[in-house]
PyMOL Python script that loads the backbone (N, CA, C, O; Angstrom):
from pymol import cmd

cmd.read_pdbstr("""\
ATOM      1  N   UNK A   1      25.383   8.045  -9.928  1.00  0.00           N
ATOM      2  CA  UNK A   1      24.322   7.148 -10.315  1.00  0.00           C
ATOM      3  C   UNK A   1      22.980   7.866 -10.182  1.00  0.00           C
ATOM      4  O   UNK A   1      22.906   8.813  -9.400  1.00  0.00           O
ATOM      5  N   UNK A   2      21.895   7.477 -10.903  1.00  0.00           N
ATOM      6  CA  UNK A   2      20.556   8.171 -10.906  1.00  0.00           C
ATOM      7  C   UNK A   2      19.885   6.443 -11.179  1.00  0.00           C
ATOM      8  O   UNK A   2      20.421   5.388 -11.520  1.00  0.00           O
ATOM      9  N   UNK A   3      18.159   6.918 -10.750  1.00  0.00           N
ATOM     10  CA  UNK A   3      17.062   6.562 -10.514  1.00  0.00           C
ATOM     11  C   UNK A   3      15.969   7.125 -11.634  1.00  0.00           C
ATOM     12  O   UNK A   3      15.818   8.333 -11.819  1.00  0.00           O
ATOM     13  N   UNK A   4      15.295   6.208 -12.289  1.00  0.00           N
ATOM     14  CA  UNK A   4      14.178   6.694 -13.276  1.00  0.00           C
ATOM     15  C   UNK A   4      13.279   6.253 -13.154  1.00  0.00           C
ATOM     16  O   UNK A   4      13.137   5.092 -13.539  1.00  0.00           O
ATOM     17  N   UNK A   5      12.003   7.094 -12.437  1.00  0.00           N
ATOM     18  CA  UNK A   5      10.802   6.576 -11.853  1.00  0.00           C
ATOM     19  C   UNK A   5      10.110   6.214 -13.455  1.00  0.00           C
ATOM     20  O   UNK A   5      10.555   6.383 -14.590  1.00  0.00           O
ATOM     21  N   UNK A   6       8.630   5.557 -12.855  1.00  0.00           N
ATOM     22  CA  UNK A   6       7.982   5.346 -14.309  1.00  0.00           C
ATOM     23  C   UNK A   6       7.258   6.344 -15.344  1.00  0.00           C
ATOM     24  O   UNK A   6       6.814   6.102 -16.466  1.00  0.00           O
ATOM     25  N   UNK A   7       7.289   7.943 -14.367  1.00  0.00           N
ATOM     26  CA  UNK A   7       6.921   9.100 -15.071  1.00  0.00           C
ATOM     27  C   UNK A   7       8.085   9.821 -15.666  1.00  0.00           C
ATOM     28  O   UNK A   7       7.997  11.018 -15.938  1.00  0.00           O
ATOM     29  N   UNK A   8       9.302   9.047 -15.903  1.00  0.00           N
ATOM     30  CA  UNK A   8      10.611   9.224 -16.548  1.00  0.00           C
ATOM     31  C   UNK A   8      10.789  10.658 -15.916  1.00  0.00           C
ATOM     32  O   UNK A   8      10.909  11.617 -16.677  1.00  0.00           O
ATOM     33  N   UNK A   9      10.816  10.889 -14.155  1.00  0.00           N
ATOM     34  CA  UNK A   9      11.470  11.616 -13.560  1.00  0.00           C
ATOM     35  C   UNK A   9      12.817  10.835 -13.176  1.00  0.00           C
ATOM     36  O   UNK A   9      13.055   9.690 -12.791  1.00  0.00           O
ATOM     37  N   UNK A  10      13.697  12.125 -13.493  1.00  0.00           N
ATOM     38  CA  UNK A  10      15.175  11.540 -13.076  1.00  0.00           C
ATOM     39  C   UNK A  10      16.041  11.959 -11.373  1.00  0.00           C
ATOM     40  O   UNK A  10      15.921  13.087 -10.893  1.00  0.00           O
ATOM     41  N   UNK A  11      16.657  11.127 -10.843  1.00  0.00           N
ATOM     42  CA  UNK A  11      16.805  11.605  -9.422  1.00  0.00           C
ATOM     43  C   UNK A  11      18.172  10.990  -9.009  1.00  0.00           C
ATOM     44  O   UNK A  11      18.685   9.903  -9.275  1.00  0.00           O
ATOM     45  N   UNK A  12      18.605  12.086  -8.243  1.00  0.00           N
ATOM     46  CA  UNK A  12      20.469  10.882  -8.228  1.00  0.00           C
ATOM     47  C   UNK A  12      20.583  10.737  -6.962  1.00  0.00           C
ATOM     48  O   UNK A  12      20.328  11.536  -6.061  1.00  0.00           O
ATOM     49  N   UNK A  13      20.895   9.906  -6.931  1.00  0.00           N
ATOM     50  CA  UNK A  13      21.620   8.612  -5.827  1.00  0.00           C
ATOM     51  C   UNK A  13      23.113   9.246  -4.955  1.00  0.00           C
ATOM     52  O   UNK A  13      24.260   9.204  -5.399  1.00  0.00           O
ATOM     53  N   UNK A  14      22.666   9.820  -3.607  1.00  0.00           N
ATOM     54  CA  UNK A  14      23.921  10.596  -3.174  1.00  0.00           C
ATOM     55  C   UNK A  14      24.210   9.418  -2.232  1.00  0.00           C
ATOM     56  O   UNK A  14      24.999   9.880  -1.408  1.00  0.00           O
ATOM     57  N   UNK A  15      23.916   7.825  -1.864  1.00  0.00           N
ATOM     58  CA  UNK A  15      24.302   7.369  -0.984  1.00  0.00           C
ATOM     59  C   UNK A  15      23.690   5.824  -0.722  1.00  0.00           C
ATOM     60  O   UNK A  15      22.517   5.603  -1.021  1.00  0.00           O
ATOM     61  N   UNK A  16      24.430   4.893  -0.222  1.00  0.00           N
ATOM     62  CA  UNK A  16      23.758   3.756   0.075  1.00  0.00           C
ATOM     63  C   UNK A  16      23.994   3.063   1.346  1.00  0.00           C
ATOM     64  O   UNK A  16      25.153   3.180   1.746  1.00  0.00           O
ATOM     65  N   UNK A  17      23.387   2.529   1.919  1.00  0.00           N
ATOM     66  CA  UNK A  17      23.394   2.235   3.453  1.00  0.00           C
ATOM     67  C   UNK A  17      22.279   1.202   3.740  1.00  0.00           C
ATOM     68  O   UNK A  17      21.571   0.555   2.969  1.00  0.00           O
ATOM     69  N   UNK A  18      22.349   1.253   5.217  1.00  0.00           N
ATOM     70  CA  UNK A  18      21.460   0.268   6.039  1.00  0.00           C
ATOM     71  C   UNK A  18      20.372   1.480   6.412  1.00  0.00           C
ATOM     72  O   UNK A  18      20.592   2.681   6.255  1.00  0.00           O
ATOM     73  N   UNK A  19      19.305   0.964   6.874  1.00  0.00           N
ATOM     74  CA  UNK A  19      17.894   1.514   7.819  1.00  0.00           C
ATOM     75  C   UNK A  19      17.200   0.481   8.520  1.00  0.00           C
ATOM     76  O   UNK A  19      16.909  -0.638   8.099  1.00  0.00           O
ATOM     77  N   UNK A  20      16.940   1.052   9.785  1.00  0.00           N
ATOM     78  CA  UNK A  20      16.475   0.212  10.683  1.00  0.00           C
ATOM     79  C   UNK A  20      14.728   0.720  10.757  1.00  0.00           C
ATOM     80  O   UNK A  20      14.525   1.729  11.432  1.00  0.00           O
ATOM     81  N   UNK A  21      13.940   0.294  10.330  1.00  0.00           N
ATOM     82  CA  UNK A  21      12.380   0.226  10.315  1.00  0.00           C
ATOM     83  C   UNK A  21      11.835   0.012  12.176  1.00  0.00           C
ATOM     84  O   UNK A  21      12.060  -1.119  12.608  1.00  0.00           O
ATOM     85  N   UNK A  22      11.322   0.790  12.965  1.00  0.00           N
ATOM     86  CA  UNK A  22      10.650   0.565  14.125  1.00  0.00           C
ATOM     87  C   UNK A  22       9.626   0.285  14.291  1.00  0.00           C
ATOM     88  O   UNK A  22       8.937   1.290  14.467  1.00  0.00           O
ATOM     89  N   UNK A  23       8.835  -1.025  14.361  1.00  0.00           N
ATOM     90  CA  UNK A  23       7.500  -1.249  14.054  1.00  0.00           C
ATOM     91  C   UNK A  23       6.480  -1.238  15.203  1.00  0.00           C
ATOM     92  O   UNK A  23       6.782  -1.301  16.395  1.00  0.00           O
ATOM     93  N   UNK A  24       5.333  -1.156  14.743  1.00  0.00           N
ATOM     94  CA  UNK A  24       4.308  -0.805  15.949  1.00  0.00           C
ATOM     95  C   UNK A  24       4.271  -1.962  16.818  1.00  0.00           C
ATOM     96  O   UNK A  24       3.821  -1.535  17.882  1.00  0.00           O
ATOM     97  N   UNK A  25       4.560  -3.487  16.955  1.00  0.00           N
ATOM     98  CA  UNK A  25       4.767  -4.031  17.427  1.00  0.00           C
ATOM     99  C   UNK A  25       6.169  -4.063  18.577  1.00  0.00           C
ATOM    100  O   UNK A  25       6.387  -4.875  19.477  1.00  0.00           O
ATOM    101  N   UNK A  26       6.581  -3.450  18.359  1.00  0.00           N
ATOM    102  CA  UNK A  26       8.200  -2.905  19.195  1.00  0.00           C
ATOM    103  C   UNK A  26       9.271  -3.775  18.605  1.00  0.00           C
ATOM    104  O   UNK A  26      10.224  -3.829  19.382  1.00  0.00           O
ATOM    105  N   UNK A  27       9.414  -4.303  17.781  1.00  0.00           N
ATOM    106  CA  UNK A  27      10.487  -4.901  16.852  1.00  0.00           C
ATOM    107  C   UNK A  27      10.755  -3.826  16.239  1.00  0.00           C
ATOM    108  O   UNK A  27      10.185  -2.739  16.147  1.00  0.00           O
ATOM    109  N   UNK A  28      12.462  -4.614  15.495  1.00  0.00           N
ATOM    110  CA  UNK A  28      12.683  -3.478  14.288  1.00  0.00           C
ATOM    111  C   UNK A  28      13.026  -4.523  12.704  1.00  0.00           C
ATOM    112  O   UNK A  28      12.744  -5.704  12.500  1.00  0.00           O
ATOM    113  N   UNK A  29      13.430  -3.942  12.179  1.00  0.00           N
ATOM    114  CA  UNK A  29      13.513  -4.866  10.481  1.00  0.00           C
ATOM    115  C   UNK A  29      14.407  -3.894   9.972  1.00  0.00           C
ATOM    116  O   UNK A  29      14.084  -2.706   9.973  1.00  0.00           O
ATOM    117  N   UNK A  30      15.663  -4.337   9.473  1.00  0.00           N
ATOM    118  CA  UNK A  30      16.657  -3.599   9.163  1.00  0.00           C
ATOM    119  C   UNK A  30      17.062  -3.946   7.328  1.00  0.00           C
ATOM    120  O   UNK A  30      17.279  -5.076   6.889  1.00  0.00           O
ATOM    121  N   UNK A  31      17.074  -2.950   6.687  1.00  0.00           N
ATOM    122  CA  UNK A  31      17.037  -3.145   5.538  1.00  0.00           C
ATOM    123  C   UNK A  31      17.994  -2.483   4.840  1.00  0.00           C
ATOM    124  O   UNK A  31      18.051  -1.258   4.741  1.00  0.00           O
ATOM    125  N   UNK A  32      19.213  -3.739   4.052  1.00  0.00           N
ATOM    126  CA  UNK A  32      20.570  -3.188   3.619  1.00  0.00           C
ATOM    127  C   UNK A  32      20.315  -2.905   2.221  1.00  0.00           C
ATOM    128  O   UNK A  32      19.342  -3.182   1.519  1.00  0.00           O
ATOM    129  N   UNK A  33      21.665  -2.144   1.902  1.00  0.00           N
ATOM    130  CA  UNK A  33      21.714  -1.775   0.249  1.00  0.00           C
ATOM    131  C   UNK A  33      20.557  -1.024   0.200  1.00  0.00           C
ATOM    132  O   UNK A  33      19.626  -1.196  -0.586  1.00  0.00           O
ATOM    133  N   UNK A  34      20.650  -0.113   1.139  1.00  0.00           N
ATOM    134  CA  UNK A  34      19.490   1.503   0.834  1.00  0.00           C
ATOM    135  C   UNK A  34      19.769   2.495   0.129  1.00  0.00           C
ATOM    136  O   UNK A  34      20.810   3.053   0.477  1.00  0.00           O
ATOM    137  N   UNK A  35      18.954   3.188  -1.216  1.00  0.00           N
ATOM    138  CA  UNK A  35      19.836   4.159  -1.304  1.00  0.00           C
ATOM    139  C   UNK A  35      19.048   5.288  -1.126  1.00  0.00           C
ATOM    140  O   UNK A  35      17.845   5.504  -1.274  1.00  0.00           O
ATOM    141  N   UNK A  36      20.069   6.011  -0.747  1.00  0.00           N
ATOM    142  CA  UNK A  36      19.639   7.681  -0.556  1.00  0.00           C
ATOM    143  C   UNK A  36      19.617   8.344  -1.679  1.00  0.00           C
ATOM    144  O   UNK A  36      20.582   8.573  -2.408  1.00  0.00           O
ATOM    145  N   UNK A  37      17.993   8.808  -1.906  1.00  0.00           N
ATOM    146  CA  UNK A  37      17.619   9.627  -3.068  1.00  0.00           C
ATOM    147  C   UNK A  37      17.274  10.759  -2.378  1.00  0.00           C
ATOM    148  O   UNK A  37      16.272  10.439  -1.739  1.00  0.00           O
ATOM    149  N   UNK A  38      17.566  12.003  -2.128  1.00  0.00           N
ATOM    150  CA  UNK A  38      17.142  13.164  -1.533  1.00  0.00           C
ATOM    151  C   UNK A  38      16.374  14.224  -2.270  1.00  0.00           C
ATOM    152  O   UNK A  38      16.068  15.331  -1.827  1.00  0.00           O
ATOM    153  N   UNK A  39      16.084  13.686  -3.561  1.00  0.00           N
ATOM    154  CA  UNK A  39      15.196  14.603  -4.257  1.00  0.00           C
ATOM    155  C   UNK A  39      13.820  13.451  -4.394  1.00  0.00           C
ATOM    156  O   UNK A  39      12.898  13.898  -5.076  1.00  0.00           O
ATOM    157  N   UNK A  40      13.600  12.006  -3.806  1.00  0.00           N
ATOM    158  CA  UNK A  40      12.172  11.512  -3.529  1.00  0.00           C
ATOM    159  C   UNK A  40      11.608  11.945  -2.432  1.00  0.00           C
ATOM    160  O   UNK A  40      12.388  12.306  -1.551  1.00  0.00           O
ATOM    161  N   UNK A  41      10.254  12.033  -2.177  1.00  0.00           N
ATOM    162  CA  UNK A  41       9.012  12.958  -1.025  1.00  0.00           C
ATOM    163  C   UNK A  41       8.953  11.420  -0.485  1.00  0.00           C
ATOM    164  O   UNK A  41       9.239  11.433   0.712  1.00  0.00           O
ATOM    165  N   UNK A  42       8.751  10.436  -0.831  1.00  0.00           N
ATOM    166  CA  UNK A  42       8.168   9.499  -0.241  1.00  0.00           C
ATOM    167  C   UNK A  42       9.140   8.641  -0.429  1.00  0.00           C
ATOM    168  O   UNK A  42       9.751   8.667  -1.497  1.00  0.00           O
ATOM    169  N   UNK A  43       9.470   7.716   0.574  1.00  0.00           N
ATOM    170  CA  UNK A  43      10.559   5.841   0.420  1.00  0.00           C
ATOM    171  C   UNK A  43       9.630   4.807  -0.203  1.00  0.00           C
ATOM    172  O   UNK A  43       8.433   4.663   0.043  1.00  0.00           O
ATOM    173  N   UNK A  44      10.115   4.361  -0.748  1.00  0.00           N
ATOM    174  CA  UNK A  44       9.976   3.458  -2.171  1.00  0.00           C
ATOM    175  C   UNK A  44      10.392   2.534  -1.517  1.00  0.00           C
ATOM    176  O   UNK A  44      11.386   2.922  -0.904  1.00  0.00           O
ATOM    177  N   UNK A  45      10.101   1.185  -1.244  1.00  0.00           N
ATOM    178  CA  UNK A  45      10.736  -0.269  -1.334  1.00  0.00           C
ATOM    179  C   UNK A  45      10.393  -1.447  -2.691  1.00  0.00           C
ATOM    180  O   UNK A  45       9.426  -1.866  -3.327  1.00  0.00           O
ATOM    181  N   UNK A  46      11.683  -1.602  -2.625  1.00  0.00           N
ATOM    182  CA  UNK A  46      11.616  -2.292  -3.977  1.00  0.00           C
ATOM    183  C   UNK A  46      10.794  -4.539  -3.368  1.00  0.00           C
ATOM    184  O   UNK A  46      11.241  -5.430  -2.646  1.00  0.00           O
ATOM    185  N   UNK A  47       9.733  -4.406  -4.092  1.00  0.00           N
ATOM    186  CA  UNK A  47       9.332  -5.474  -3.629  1.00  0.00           C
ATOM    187  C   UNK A  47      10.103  -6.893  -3.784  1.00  0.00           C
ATOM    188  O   UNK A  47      10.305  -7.724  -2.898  1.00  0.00           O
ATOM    189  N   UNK A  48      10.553  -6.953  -5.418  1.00  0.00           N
ATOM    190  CA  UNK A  48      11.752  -7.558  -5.692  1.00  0.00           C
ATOM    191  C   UNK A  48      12.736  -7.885  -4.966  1.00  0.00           C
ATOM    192  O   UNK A  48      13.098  -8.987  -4.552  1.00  0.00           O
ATOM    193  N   UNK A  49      13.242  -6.638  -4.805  1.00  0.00           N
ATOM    194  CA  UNK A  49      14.671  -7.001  -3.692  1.00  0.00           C
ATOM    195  C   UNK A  49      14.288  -7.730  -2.540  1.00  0.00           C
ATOM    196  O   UNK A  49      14.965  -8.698  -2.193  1.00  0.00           O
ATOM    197  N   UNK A  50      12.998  -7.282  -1.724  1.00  0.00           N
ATOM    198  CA  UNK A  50      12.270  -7.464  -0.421  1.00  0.00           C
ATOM    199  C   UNK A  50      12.763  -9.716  -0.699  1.00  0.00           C
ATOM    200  O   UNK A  50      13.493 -10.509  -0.105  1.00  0.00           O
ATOM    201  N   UNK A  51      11.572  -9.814  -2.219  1.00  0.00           N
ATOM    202  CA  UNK A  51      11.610 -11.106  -2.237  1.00  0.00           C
ATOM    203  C   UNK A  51      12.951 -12.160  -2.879  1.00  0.00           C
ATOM    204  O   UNK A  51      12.855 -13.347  -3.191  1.00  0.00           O
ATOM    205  N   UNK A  52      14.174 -11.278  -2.942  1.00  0.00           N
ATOM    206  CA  UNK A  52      15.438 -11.583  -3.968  1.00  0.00           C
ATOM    207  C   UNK A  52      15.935 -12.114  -2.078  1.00  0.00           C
ATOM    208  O   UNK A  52      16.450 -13.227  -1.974  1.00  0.00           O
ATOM    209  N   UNK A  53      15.752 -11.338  -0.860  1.00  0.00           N
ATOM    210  CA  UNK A  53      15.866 -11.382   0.283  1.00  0.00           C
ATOM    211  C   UNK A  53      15.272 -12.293   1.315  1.00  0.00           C
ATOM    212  O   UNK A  53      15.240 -12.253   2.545  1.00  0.00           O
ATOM    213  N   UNK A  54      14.776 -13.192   0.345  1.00  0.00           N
ATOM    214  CA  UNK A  54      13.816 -14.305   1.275  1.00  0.00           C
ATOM    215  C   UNK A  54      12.663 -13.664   2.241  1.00  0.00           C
ATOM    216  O   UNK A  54      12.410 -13.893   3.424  1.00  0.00           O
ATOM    217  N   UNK A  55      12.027 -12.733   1.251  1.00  0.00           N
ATOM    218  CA  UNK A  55      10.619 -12.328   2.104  1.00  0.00           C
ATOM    219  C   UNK A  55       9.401 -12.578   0.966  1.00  0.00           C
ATOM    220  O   UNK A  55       9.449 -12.749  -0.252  1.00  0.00           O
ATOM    221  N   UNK A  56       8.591 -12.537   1.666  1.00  0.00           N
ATOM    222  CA  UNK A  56       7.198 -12.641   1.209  1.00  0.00           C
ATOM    223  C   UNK A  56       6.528 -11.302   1.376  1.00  0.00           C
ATOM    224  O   UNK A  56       6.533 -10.652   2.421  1.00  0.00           O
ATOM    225  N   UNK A  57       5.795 -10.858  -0.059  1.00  0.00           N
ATOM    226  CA  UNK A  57       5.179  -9.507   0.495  1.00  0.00           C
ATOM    227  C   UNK A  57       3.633 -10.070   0.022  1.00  0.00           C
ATOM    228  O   UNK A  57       3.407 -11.083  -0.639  1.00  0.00           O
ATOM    229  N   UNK A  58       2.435  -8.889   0.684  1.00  0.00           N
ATOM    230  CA  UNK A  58       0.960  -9.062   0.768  1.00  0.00           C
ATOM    231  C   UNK A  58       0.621  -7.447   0.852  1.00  0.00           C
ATOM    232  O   UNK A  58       0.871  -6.524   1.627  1.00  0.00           O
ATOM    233  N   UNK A  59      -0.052  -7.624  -0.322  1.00  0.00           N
ATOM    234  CA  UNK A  59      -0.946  -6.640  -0.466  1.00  0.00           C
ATOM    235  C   UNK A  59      -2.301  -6.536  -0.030  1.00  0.00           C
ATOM    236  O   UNK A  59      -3.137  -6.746  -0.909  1.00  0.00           O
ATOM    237  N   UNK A  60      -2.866  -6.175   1.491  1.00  0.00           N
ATOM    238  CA  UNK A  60      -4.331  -6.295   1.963  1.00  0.00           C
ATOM    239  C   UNK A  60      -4.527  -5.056   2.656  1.00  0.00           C
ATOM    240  O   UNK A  60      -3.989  -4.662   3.690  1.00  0.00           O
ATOM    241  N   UNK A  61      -5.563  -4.385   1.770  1.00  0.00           N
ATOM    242  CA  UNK A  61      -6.683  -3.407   1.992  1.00  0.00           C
ATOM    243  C   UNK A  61      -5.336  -2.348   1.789  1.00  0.00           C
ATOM    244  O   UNK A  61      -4.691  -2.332   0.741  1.00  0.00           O
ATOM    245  N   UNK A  62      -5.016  -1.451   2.996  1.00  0.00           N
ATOM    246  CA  UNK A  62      -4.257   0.156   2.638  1.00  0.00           C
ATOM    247  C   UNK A  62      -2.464  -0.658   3.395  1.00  0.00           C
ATOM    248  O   UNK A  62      -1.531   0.037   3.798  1.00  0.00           O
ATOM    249  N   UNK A  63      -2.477  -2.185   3.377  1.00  0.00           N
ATOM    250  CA  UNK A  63      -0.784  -2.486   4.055  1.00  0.00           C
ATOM    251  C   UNK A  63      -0.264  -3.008   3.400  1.00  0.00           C
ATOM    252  O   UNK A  63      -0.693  -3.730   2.499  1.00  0.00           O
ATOM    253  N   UNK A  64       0.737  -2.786   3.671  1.00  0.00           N
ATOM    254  CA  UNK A  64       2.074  -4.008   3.076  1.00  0.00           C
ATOM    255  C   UNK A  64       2.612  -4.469   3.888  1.00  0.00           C
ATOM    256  O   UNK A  64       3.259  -3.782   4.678  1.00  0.00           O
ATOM    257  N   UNK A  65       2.502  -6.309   4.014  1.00  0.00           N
ATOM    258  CA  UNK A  65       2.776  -7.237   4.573  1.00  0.00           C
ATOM    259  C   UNK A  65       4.101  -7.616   4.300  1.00  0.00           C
ATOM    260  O   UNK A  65       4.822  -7.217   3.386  1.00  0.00           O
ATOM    261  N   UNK A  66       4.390  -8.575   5.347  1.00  0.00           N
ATOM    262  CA  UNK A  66       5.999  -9.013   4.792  1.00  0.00           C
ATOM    263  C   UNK A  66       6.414  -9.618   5.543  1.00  0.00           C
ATOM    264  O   UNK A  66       6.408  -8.994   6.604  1.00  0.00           O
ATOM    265  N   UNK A  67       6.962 -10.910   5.677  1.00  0.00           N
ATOM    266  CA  UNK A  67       7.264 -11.910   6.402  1.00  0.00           C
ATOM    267  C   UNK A  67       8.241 -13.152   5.880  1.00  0.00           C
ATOM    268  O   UNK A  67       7.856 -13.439   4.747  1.00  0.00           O
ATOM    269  N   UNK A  68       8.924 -13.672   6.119  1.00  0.00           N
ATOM    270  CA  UNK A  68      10.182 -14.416   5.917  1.00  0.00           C
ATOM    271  C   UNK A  68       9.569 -15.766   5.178  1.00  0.00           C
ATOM    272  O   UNK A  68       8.645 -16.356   5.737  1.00  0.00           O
ATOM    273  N   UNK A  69      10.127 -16.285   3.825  1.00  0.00           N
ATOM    274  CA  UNK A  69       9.557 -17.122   3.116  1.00  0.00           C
ATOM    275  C   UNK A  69      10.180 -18.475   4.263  1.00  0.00           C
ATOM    276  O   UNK A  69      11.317 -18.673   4.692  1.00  0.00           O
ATOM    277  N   UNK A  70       8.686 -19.345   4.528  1.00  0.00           N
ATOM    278  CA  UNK A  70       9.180 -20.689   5.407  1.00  0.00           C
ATOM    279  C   UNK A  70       8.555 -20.462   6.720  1.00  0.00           C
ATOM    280  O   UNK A  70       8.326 -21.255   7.633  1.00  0.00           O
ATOM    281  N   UNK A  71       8.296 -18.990   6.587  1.00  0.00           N
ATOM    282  CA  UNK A  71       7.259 -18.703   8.113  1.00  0.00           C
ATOM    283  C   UNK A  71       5.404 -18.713   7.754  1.00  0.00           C
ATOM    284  O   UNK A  71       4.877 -18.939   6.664  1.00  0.00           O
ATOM    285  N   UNK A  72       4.721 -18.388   9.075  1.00  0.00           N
ATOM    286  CA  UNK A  72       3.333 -18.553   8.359  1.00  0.00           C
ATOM    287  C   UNK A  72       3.208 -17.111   8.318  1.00  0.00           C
ATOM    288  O   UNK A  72       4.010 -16.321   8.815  1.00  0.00           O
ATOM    289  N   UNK A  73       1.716 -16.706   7.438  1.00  0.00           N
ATOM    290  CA  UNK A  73       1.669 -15.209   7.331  1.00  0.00           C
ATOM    291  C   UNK A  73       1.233 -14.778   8.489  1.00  0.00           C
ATOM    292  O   UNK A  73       0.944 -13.582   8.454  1.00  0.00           O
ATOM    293  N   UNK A  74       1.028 -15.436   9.796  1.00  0.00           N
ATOM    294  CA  UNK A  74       1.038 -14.994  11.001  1.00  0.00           C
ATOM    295  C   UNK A  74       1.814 -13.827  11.916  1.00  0.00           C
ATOM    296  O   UNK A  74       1.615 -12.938  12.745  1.00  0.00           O
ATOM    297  N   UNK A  75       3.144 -14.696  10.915  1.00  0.00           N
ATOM    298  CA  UNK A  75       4.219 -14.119  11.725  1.00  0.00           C
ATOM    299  C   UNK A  75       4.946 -12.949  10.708  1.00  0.00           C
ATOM    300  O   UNK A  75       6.135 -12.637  10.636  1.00  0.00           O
ATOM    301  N   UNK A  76       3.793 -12.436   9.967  1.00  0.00           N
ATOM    302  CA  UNK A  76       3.821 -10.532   9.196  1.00  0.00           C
ATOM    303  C   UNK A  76       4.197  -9.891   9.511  1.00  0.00           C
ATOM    304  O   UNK A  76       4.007 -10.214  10.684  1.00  0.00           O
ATOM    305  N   UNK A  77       4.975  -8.563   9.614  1.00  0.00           N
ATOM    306  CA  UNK A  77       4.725  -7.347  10.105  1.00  0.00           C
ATOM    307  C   UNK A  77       4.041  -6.173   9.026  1.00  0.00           C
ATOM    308  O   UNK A  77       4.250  -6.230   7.814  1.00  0.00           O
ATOM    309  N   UNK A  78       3.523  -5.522   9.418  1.00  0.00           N
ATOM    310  CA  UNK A  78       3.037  -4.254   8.257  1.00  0.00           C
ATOM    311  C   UNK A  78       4.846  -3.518   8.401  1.00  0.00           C
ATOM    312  O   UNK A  78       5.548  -3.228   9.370  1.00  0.00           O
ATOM    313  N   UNK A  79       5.035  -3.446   6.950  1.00  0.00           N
ATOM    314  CA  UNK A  79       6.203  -2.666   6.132  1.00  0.00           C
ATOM    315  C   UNK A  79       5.706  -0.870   6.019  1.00  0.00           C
ATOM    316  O   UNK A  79       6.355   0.166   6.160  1.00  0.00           O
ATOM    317  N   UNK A  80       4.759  -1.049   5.812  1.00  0.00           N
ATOM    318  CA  UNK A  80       4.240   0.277   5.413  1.00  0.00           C
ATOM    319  C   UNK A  80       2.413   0.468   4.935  1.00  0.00           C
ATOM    320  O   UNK A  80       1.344  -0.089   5.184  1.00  0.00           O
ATOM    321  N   UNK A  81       2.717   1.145   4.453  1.00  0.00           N
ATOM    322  CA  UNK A  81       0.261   1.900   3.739  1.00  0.00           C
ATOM    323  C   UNK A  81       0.301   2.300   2.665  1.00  0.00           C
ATOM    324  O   UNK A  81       1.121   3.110   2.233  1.00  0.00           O
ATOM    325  N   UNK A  82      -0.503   1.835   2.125  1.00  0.00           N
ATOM    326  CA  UNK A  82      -0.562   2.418   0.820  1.00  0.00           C
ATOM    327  C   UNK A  82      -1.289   3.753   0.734  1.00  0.00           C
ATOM    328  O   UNK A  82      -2.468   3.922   1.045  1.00  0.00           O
ATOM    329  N   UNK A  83      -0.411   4.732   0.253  1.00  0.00           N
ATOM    330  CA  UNK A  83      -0.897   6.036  -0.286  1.00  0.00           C
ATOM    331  C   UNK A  83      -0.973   6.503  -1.135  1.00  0.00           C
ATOM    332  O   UNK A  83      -0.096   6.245  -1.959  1.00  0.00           O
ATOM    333  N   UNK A  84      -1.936   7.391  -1.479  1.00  0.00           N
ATOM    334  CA  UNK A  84      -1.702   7.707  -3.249  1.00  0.00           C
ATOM    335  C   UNK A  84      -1.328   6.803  -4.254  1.00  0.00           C
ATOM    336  O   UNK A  84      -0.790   7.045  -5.335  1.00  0.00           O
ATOM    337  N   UNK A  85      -1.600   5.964  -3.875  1.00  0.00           N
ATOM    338  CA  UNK A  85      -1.235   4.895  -4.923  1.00  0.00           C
ATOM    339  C   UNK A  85       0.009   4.264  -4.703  1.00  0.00           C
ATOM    340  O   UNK A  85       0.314   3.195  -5.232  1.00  0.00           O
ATOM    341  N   UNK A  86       0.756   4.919  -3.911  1.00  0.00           N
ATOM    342  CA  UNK A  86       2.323   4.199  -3.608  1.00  0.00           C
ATOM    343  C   UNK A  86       2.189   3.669  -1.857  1.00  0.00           C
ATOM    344  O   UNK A  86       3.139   3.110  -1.307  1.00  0.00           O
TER     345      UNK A  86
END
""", "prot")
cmd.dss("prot")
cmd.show_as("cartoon", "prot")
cmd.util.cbc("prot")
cmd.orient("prot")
């Protein structure tokens, strides 16, 4: 299987799994149906899936928010930063 970013780079898929996210808060957030692309520099989360998963995502200032649809946005964690545009 392969992956086609939107600069129609092509990249194949050696694997799919779980990852456990360690957040600065000392929680973790574990995220299934991962796949391993070993020719991407940077992890990609698909926001879709995030919300196909009963989450809520937020885009504010350089984070990505994310918190369980039915909770308040209180109860967020930052997912990740925006860099370079990703």
């Amino acid at each position: 299987m392969k992956i086609i970013l939107g600069e129609n780079s092509t990249h194949l898929i050696k694997g799919f799994g779980s990852i456990k996210f360690h957040l600065e808060s000392g929680e973790s957030v574990v995220l299934h149906d991962v796949m391993y692309v070993p020719g991407l520099k940077n992890n990609l989360v698909s926001i879709s899936a995030l919300e196909d998963k009963g989450m809520r995502v937020a885009f504010i200032r350089v984070k990505v928010l994310t918190w369980p649809v039915g909770s308040p946005m209180r109860d967020a964690f930052t997912l990740g930063l925006i860099s370079k545009g990703l």
